[in-house]
C-alpha positions as CSV (number, residue, x, y, z in Angstrom):
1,X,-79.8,-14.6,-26.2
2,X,-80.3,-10.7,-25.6
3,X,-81.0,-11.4,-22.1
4,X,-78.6,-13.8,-21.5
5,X,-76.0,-11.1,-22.6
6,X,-77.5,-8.6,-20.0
7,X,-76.6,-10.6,-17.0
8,X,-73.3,-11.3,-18.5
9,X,-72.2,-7.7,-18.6
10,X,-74.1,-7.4,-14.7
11,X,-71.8,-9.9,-13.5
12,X,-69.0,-8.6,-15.1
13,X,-69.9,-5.3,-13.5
14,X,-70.5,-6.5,-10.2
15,X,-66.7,-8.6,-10.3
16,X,-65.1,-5.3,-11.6
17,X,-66.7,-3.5,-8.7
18,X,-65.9,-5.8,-6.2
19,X,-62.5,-5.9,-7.2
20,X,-62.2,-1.8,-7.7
21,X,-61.5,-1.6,-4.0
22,X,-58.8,-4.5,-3.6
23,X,-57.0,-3.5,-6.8
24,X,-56.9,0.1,-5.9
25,X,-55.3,-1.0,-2.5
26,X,-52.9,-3.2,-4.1
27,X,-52.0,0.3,-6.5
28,X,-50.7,1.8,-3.1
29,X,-48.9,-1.1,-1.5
30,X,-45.1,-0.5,-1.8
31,X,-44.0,-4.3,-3.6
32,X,-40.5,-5.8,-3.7
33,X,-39.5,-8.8,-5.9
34,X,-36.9,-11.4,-5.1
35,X,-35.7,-14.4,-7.0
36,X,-35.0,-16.6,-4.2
37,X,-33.8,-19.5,-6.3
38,X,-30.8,-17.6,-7.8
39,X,-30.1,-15.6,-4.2
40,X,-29.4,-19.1,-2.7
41,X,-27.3,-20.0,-6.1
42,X,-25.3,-16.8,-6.4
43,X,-23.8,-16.4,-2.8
44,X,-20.4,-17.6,-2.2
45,X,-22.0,-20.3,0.0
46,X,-24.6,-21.1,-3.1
47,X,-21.5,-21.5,-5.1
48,X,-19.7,-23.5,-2.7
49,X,-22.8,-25.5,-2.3
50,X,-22.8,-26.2,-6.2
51,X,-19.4,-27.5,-6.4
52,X,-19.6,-29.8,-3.3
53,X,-23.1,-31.1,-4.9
54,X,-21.4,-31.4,-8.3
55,X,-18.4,-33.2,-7.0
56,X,-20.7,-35.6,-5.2
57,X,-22.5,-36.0,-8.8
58,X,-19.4,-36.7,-10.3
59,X,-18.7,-39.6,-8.2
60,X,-21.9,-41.3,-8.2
61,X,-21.3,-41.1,-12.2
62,X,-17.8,-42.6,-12.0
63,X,-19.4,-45.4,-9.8
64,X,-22.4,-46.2,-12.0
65,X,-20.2,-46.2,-14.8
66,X,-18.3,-48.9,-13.1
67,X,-21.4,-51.1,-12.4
68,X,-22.5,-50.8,-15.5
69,X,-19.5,-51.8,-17.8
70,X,-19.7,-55.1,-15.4
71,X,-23.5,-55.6,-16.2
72,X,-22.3,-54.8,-19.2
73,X,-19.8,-57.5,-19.3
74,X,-21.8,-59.6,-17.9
75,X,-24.1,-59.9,-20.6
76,X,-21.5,-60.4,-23.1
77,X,-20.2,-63.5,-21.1
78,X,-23.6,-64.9,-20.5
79,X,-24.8,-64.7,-24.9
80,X,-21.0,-66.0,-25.7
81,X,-22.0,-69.0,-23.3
82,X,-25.2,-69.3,-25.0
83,X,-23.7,-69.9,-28.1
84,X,-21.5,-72.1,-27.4
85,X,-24.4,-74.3,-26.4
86,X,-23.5,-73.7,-22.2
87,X,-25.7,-76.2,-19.9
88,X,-29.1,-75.1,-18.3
89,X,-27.8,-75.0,-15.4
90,X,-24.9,-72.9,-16.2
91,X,-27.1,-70.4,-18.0
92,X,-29.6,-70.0,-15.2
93,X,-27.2,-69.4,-12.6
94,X,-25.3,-66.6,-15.2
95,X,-28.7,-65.2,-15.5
96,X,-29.4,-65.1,-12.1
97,X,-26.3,-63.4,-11.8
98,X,-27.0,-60.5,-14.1
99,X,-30.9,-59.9,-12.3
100,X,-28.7,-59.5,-9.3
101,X,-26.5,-57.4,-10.8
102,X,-28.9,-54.9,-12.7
103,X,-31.0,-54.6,-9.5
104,X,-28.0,-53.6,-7.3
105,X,-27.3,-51.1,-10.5
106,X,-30.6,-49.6,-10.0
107,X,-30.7,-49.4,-6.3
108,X,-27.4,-47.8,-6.4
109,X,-28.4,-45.5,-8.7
110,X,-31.7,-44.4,-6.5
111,X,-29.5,-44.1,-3.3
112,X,-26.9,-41.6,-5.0
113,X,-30.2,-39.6,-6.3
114,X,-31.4,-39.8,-2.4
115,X,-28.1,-39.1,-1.0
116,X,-27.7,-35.5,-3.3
117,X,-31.3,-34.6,-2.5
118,X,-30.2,-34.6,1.0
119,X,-27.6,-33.1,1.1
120,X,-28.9,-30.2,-0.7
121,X,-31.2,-30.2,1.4
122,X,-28.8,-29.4,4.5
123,X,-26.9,-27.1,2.8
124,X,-29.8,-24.8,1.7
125,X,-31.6,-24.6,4.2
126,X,-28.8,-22.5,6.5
127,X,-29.0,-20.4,3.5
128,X,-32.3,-19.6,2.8
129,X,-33.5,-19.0,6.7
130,X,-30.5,-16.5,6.9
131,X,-31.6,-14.8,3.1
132,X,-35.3,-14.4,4.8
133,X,-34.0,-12.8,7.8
134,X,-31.9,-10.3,5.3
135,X,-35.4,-10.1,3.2
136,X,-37.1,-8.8,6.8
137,X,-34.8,-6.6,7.4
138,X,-34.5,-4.9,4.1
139,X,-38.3,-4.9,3.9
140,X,-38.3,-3.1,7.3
141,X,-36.0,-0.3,6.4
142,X,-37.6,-0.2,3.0
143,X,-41.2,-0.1,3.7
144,X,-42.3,-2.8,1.9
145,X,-45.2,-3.8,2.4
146,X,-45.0,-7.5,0.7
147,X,-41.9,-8.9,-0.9
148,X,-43.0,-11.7,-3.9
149,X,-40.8,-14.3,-5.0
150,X,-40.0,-14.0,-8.9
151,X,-41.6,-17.6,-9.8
152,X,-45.5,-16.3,-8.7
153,X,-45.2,-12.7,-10.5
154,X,-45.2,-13.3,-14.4
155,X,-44.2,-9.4,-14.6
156,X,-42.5,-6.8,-12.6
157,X,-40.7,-3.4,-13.2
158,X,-36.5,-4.1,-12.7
159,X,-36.2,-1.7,-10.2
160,X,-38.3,-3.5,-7.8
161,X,-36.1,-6.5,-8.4
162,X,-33.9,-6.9,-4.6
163,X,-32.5,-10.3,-5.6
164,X,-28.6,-8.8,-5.6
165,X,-29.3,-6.4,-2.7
166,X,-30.2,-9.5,-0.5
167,X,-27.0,-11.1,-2.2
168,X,-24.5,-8.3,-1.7
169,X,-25.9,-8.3,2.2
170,X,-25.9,-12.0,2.6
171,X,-22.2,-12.3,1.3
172,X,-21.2,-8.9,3.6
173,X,-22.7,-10.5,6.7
174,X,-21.0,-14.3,6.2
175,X,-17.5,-12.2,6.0
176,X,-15.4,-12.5,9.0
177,X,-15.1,-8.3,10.1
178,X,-11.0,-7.7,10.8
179,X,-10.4,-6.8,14.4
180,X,-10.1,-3.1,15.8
181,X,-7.2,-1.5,16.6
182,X,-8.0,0.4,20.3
183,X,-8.2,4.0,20.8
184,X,-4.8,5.8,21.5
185,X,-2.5,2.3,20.5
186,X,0.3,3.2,18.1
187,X,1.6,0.7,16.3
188,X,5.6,-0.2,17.3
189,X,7.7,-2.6,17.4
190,X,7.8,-4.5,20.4
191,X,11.6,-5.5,21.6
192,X,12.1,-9.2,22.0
193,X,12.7,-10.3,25.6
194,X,16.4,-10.9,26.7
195,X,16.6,-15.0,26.9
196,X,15.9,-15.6,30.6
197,X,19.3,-16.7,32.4
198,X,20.1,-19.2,35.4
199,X,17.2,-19.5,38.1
200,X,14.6,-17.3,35.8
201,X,16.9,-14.3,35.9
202,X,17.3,-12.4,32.9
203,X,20.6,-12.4,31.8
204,X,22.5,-9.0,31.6
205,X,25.4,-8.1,29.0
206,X,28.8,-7.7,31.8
207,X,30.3,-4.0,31.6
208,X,33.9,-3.8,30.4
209,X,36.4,-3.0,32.7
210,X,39.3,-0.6,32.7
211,X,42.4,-3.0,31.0
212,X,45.2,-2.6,33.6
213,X,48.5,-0.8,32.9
214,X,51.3,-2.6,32.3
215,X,54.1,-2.4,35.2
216,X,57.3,-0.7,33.9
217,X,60.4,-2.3,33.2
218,X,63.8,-2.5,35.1
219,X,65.5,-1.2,31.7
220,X,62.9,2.0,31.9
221,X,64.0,2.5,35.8
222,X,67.6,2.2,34.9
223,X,67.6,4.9,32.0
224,X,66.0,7.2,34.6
225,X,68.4,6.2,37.0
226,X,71.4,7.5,34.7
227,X,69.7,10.4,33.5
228,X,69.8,12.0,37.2
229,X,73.2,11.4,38.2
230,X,74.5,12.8,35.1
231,X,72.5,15.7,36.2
């Protein structure tokens, strides 16, 4: 027993050795951690993705619920003919009816679980491949020298947590950038075109001309006519 102790503690000496070196590398590594499953959750295309899934969910409940209250009813019709003593060949064909009926249930039922899969499928993936290319980037302007998704690590310090750095960036680059004013533009009102007048000419407002003077009166000539010969 002595001995077989001794070669217990070697061989715990020699792992502990061979691992000093790998550890102590590890020690000097610069680590990031990332929850991948929540980055693709938490973007405003995760939550988008969630509520298109869960409406589709929805549905496929509102249809199997359908189904079933007619196996459902089904069932009911085919005891009730039971007991009132139905022929054999009545019975068989109701029961025929209802394997029909509770096989269509479940295939329906395994398409709709199909169907979601899929479609989850084609709206993560977009997702994730553009999250990896934001983990890259940060890792290469970071310095890290391995980034660990948050399922494998069973413990990690919070501040090497990036999860809602990669978020914040993912959400920043999907959001359309407003346009740029250019250099030296100042911002005026522009005048609205005069509306375009016969044979694409633009029409123009006429000047006002001079009214004309009335002509005088024969009573006004006479009066004047008076006033110099009494003169």
């Amino acid at each position: 027993m002595h001995r077989s102790l001794l070669r217990l503690v070697a061989g715990l000496v020699l792992v502990l050795t061979t691992l000093a070196p790998s550890v102590a590398a590890a020690a000097e590594m610069n680590l990031a951690v990332i929850d991948l499953q929540r980055a693709i959750a938490d973007t405003e295309d995760g939550l988008r993705m969630r509520s298109q899934l869960q409406a589709m969910v929805d549905q496929s409940k509102i249809d199997f619920e359908e189904k079933r209250k007619a196996l459902e009813a089904a069932k009911a019709e085919f005891q009730k003919l039971q007991k009132q003593g139905a022929s054999q060949q009545v019975l068989q064909q109701k029961y025929v009816d209802l394997e029909r009926m509770n096989y269509e249930l479940q295939v329906a039922q395994q398409k709709s679980e199909r169907e979601l899969v899929k479609k989850e499928n084609e709206l993560t993936m977009p997702i994730y491949n553009a999250l990896m290319g934001l983990v890259r980037q940060l890792a290469s302007q970071n310095g890290y020298d391995m980034v660990l998704s948050r399922q494998a690590v069973p413990y990690f310090r919070k501040d090497l947590d990036i999860t809602d750095r990669v978020i914040q960036m993912y959400n920043a680059s999907q959001s359309p950038t407003p346009a740029t004013p250019k250099k030296g533009a100042k911002p005026g009102k522009r005048r609205a075109p005069a509306p375009a007048g016969p044979k694409g000419k633009t029409s123009r407002t006429p000047k006002k001309r001079p009214a004309k003077k009335a002509p005088k009166t024969s009573a006004k000539r006479s009066t004047k006519r008076s006033q110099r010969a009494k003169r």
